[in-house]
C-alpha positions in Angstrom: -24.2 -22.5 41.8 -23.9 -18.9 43.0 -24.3 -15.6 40.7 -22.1 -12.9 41.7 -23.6 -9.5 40.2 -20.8 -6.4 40.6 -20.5 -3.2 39.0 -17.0 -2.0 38.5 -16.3 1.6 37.1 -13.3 1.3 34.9 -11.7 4.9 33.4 -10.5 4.8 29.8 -8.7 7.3 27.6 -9.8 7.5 23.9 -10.1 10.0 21.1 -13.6 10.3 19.5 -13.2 11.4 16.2 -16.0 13.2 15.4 -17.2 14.6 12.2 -16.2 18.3 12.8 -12.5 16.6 13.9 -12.3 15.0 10.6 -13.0 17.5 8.3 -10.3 20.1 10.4 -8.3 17.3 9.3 -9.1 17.5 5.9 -9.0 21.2 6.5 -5.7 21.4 7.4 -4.5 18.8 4.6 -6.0 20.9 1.5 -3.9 22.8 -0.8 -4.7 26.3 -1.0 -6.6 26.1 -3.9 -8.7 23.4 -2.2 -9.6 24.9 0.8 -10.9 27.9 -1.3 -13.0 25.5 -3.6 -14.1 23.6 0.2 -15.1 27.1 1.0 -17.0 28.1 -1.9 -19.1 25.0 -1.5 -19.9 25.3 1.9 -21.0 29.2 1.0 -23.5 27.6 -1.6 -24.8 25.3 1.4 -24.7 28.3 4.8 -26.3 31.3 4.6 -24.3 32.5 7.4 -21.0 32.4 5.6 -19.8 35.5 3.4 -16.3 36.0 2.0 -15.2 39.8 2.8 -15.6 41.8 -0.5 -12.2 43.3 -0.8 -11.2 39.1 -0.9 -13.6 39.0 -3.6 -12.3 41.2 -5.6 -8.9 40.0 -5.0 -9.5 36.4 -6.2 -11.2 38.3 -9.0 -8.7 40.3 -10.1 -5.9 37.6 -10.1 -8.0 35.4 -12.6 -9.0 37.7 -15.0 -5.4 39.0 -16.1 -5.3 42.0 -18.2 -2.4 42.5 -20.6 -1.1 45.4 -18.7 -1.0 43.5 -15.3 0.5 40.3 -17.0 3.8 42.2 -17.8 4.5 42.6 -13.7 4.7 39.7 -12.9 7.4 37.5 -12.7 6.2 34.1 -13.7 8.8 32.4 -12.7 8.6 33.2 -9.0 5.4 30.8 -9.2 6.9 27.8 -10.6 7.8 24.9 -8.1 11.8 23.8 -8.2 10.6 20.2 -7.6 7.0 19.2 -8.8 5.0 17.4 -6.0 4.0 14.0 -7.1 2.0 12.5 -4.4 -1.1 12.2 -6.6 1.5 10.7 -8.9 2.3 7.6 -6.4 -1.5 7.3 -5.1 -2.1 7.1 -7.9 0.1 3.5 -8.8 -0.9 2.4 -5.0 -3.7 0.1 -6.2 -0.9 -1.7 -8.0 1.3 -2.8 -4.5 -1.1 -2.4 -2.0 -4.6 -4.0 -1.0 -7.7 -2.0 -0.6 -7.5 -2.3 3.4 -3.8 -0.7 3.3 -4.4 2.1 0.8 -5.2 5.0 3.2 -2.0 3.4 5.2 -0.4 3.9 1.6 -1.4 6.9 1.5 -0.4 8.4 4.7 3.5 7.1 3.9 3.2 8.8 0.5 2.4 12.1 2.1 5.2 11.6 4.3 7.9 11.4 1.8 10.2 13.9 0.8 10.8 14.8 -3.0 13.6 12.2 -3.1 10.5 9.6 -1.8 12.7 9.2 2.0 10.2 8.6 4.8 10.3 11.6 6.8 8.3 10.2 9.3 9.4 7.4 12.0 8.1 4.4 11.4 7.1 4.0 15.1 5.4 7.2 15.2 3.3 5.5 12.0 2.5 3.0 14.0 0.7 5.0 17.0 -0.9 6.3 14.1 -2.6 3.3 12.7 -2.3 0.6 15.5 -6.0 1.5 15.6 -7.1 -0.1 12.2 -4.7 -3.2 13.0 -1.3 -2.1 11.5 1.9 -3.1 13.3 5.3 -1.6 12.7 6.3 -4.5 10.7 3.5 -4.6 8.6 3.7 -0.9 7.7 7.4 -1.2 6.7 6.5 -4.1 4.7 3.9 -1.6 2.9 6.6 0.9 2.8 8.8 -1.7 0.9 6.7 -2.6 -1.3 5.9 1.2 -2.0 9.2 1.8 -2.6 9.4 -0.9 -5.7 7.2 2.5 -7.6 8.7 5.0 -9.6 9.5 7.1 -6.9 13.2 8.7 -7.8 11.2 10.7 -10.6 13.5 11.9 -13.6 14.2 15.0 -15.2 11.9 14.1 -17.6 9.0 12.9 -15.3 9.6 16.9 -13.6 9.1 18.6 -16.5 5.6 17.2 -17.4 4.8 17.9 -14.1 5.8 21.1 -13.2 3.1 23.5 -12.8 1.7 27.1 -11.8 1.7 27.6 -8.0 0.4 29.8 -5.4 2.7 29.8 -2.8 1.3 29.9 0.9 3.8 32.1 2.7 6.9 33.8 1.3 10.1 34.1 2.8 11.6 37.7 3.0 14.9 39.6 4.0 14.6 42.9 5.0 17.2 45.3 7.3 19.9 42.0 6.8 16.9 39.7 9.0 14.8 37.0 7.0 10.7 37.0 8.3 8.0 35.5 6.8 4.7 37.0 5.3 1.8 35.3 4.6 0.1 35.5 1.2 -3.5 37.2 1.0 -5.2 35.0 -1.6 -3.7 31.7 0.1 -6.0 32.4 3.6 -9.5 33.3 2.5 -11.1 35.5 5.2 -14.6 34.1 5.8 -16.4 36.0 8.2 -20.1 35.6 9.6 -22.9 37.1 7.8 -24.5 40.3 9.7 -27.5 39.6 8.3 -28.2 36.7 8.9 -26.7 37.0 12.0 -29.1 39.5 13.3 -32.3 37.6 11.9 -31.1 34.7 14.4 -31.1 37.0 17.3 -34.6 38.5 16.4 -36.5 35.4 14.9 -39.3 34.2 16.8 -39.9 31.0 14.6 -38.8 28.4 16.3 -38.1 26.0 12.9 -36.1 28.8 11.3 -33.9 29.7 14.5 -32.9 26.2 14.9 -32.0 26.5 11.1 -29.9 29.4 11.5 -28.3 28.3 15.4 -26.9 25.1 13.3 -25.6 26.8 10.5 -24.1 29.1 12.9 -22.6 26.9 15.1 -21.3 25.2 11.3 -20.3 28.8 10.6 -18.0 29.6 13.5 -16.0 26.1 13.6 -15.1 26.6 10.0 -13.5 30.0 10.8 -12.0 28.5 13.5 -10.7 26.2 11.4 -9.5 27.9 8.6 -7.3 29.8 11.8 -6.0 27.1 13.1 -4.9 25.6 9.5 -3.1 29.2 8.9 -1.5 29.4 12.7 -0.2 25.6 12.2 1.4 25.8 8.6 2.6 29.6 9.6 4.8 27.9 13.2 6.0 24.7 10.7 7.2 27.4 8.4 8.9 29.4 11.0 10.7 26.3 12.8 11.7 25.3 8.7 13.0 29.3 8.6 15.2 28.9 11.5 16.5 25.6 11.4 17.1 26.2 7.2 19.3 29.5 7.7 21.9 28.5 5.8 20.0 27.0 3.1 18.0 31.0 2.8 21.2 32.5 2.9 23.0 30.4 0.7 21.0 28.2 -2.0 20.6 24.9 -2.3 23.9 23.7 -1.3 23.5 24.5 2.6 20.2 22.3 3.2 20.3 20.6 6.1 19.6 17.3 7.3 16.3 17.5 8.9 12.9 15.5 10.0 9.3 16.1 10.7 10.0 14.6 14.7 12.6 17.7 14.8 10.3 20.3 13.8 7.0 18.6 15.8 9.3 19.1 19.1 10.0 22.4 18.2 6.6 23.6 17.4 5.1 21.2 20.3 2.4 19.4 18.2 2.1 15.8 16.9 4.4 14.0 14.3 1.4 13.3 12.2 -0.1 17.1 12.4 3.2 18.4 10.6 3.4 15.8 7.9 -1.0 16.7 7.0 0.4 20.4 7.3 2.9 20.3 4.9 1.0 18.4 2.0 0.8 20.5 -1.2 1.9 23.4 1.0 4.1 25.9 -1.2 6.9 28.3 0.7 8.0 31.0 -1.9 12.0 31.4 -1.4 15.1 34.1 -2.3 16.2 30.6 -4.2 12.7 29.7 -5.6 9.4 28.3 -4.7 9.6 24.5 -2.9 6.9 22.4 -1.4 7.5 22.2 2.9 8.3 18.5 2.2 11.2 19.6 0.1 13.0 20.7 3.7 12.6 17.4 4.9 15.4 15.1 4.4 18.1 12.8 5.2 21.7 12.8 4.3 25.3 12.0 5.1 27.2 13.7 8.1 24.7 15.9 8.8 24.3 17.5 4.8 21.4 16.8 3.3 20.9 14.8 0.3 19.9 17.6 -1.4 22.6 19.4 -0.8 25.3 16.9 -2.2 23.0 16.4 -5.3 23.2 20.2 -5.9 27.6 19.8 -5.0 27.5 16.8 -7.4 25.7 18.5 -10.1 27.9 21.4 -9.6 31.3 19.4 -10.0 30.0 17.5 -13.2 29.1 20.8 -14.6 32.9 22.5 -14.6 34.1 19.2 -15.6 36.7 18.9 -18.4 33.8 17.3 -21.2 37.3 15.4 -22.6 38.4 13.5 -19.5 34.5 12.9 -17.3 34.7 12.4 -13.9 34.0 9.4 -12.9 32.1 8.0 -10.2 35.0 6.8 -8.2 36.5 10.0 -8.7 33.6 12.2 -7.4 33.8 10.4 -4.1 37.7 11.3 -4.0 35.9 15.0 -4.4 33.7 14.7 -2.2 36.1 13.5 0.3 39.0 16.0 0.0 36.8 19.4 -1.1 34.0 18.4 1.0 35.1 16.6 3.8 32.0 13.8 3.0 32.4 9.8 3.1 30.4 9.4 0.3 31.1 5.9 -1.9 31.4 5.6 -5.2 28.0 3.4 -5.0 26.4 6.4 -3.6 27.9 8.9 -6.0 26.5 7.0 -8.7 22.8 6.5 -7.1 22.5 10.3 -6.9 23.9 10.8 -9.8 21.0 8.6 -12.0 18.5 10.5 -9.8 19.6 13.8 -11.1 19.6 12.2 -14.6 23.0 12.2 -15.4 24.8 9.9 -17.6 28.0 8.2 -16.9 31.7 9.3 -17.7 31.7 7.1 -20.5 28.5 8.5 -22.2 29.2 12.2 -21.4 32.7 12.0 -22.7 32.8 14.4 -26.1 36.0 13.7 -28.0 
């Protein structure tokens, strides 16, 4: 019997997440009222961290609101149009899912727009989690099964949601050209303590300046981060300003067909980075304030589903409350004014989704 002993170099390609990679994800998935709590806790725990004074005052100011303050402002520029209920479906999850496909669960629910559509390719969710043993057909099984949730919420389901928001950026015309302008209190500005900074570069004890080089070191990637998390959500916002025209010009009725894949390409980054991005994200619009998911969205011929609910809406509105329209007859409408094959199946599936009743029980004699 003969032992044959070799060495062979093989070269292999694979991403180390590390624990500063995983909390820039976490970084770049919190709301904005998360990141500032994130940051106020890691103030408590660096020395090295300070928040300028002038942001200080700022955060101050906006939550203590004096009565003379509270009659400019225009409440309803802060209320969402659709209420983001994510922590809503994660929060059934345990119900359809085992605890091994949860954070799989998870990922889809942050992936789907308001009308709960997967924005994200199921592929592309595969790449994603092949790692932790998911295939594509097991992660549209786990879509399926999501799906059986309440995810087509009511009118009644938005209003005991609907909430206060901050919006991240805001949307604004100016000289007949639409640009977008990013909201102080949304981007904390953390900046590195000049005290501290200066004991590190004079300290002779050894203990201490290995202290302070960590916390440093802690110091600069979460300023880094925080940049990052701004630049990425500020490009997602601009790719959703240019390829949304219509809709910021026009309202509701112009939103376009679009997907996360369309604005990764644009924007050059990774499927998965837009749909963390856009997770209880808030864009402040001439037509309201929507969640970046809201954008997101499928359709028929190219209008988005939004779109047709807002045409649909319209038409039952300036109906004649004697003689309905009915379901067969909206998809005539749809046809003729519209130029849209929509069926009468379809009509009616949008139509409970908006919370409409049928012909028969809106007809007033």
């Amino acid at each position: 019997m003969k032992l044959d002993l070799s060495l062979n170099i093989e070269q292999k390609q694979e991403l180390v997440m590390t624990t500063q990679l995983q909390m820039s994800i976490e970084i770049l998935q919190y709301s904005a009222l998360e990141l500032k709590d994130y940051i106020e806790d890691e103030m408590k725990e660096n020395p090295l961290l300070e928040m300028m004074e002038s942001q200080r005052d700022m955060n101050y100011r906006e939550s203590s609101f004096n009565s003379v303050q509270k009659q400019d402002i225009e409440y309803e520029n802060f209320v969402a149009y659709q209420p983001d209920f994510c922590e809503y479906l994660e929060n059934q999850l345990f119900e359809v899912l085992s605890d091994d496909e949860i954070e799989l669960g998870k990922f889809i629910v942050g992936s789907l727009n308001e009308s709960g559509e997967l924005t994200t390719d199921l592929e592309m969710i595969a790449e994603i989690f092949a790692a932790e043993g998911f295939n594509k057909e097991e992660i549209a099984e786990v879509y399926q099964r999501i799906q059986k949730l309440d995810i087509n919420y009511d009118s009644s389901f938005a209003s005991c949601k609907a909430e206060y928001i901050d919006p991240d950026l805001i949307v604004k015309k100016e000289d007949g050209k639409f640009y977008i302008e990013e909201k102080n209190t949304a981007y904390p500005t953390v900046t590195i303590s000049s005290y501290y900074y200066n004991l590190l570069k004079n300290q002779d004890d050894d203990m201490i300046s290995d202290y302070l080089k960590e916390k440093y070191q802690a110091a600069v990637w979460l300023i880094k981060s925080i940049e990052q998390r701004k630049n990425t959500i500020r490009k997602i916002a601009q790719a959703i300003l240019k390829k949304q025209m219509d809709f910021f010009e026009n309202g509701l009725k112009n939103l376009k067909v679009l997907t996360m894949e369309e604005v990764a390409e644009e924007i050059e980054m990774h499927e998965s980075t837009v749909s963390r991005a856009t997770t209880a994200k808030y864009l402040q619009t001439p037509h309201g304030v929507f969640s970046l998911k809201f954008f997101f969205n499928s359709g028929i011929d190219g209008v988005s589903s939004v779109s047709i609910k807002a045409m649909l809406s319209e038409e039952i509105e300036a109906e004649d409350s004697s003689h309905p329209l009915s379901d067969s007859k909206l998809a005539e409408i749809f046809a003729k004014k519209y130029e849209l094959d929509i069926s009468r199946r379809t009509v009616a599936k949008y139509r409970k989704s908006l919370g409409i009743k049928s012909s028969r029980q809106r007809k007033k004699k």
